[in-house]
C-alpha positions as CSV (number, residue, x, y, z in Angstrom):
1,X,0.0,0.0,0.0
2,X,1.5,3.5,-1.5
3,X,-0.1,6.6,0.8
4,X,0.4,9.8,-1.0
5,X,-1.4,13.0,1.2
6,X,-5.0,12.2,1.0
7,X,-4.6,8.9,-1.8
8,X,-3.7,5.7,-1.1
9,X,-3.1,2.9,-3.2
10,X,-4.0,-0.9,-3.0
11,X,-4.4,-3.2,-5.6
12,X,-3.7,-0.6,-8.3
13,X,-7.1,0.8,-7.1
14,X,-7.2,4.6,-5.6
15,X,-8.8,5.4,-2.6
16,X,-9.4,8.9,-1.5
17,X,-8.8,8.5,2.4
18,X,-11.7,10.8,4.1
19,X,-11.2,9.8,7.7
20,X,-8.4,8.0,9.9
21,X,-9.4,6.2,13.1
22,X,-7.5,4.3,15.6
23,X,-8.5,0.6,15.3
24,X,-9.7,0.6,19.4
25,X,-12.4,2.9,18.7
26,X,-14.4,-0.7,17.2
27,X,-13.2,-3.2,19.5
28,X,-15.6,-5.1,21.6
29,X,-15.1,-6.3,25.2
30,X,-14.2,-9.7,23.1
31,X,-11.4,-7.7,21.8
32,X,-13.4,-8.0,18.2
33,X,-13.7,-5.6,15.7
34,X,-17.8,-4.6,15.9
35,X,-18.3,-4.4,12.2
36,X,-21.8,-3.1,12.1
37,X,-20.3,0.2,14.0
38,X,-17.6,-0.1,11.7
39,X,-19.9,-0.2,9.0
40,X,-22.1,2.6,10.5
41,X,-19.4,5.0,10.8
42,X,-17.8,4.6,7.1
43,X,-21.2,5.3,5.8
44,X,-21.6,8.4,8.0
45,X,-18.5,9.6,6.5
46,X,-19.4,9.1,2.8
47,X,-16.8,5.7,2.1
48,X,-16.7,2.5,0.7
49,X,-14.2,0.8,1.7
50,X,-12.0,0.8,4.9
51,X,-7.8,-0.1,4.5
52,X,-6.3,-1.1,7.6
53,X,-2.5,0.6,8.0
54,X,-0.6,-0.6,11.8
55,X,-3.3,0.4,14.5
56,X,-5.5,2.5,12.1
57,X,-8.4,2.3,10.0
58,X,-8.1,4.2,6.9
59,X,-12.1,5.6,5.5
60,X,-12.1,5.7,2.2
61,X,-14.1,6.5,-1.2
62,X,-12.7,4.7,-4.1
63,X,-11.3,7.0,-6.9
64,X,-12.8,5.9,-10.5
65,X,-11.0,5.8,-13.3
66,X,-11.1,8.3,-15.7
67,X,-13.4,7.1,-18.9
68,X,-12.3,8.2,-22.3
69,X,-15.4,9.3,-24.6
């Protein structure tokens, strides 16, 4: 994974990172990650898709690619 300011890479696919929050903030008291907040939270912040970088979960919108007409 490539991070350049607000773009990251993965998969040769761009993301546009729109929020960064440490992974702690979802953990249950099973130490799981509680995937329906999760989920909550990435669609309050306008992403699809979350990257996970160390201790951090990266919010992201994926970047289309350009279409030639």
């Amino acid at each position: 994974m490539t991070l350049y300011s607000n773009i990251v890479y993965n998969n040769n696919i761009a993301y546009k990172i729109l929020d960064i929050i440490a992974i702690h903030n979802f953990v249950d008291k099973k130490g799981n990650i509680n995937k329906q907040v999760l989920g909550m939270y990435v669609h309050e912040k306008g992403g699809d898709h979350v990257l996970q970088r160390q201790d951090k979960f990266l919010i992201c919108e994926t970047i289309e690619e350009a279409t030639i007409v």
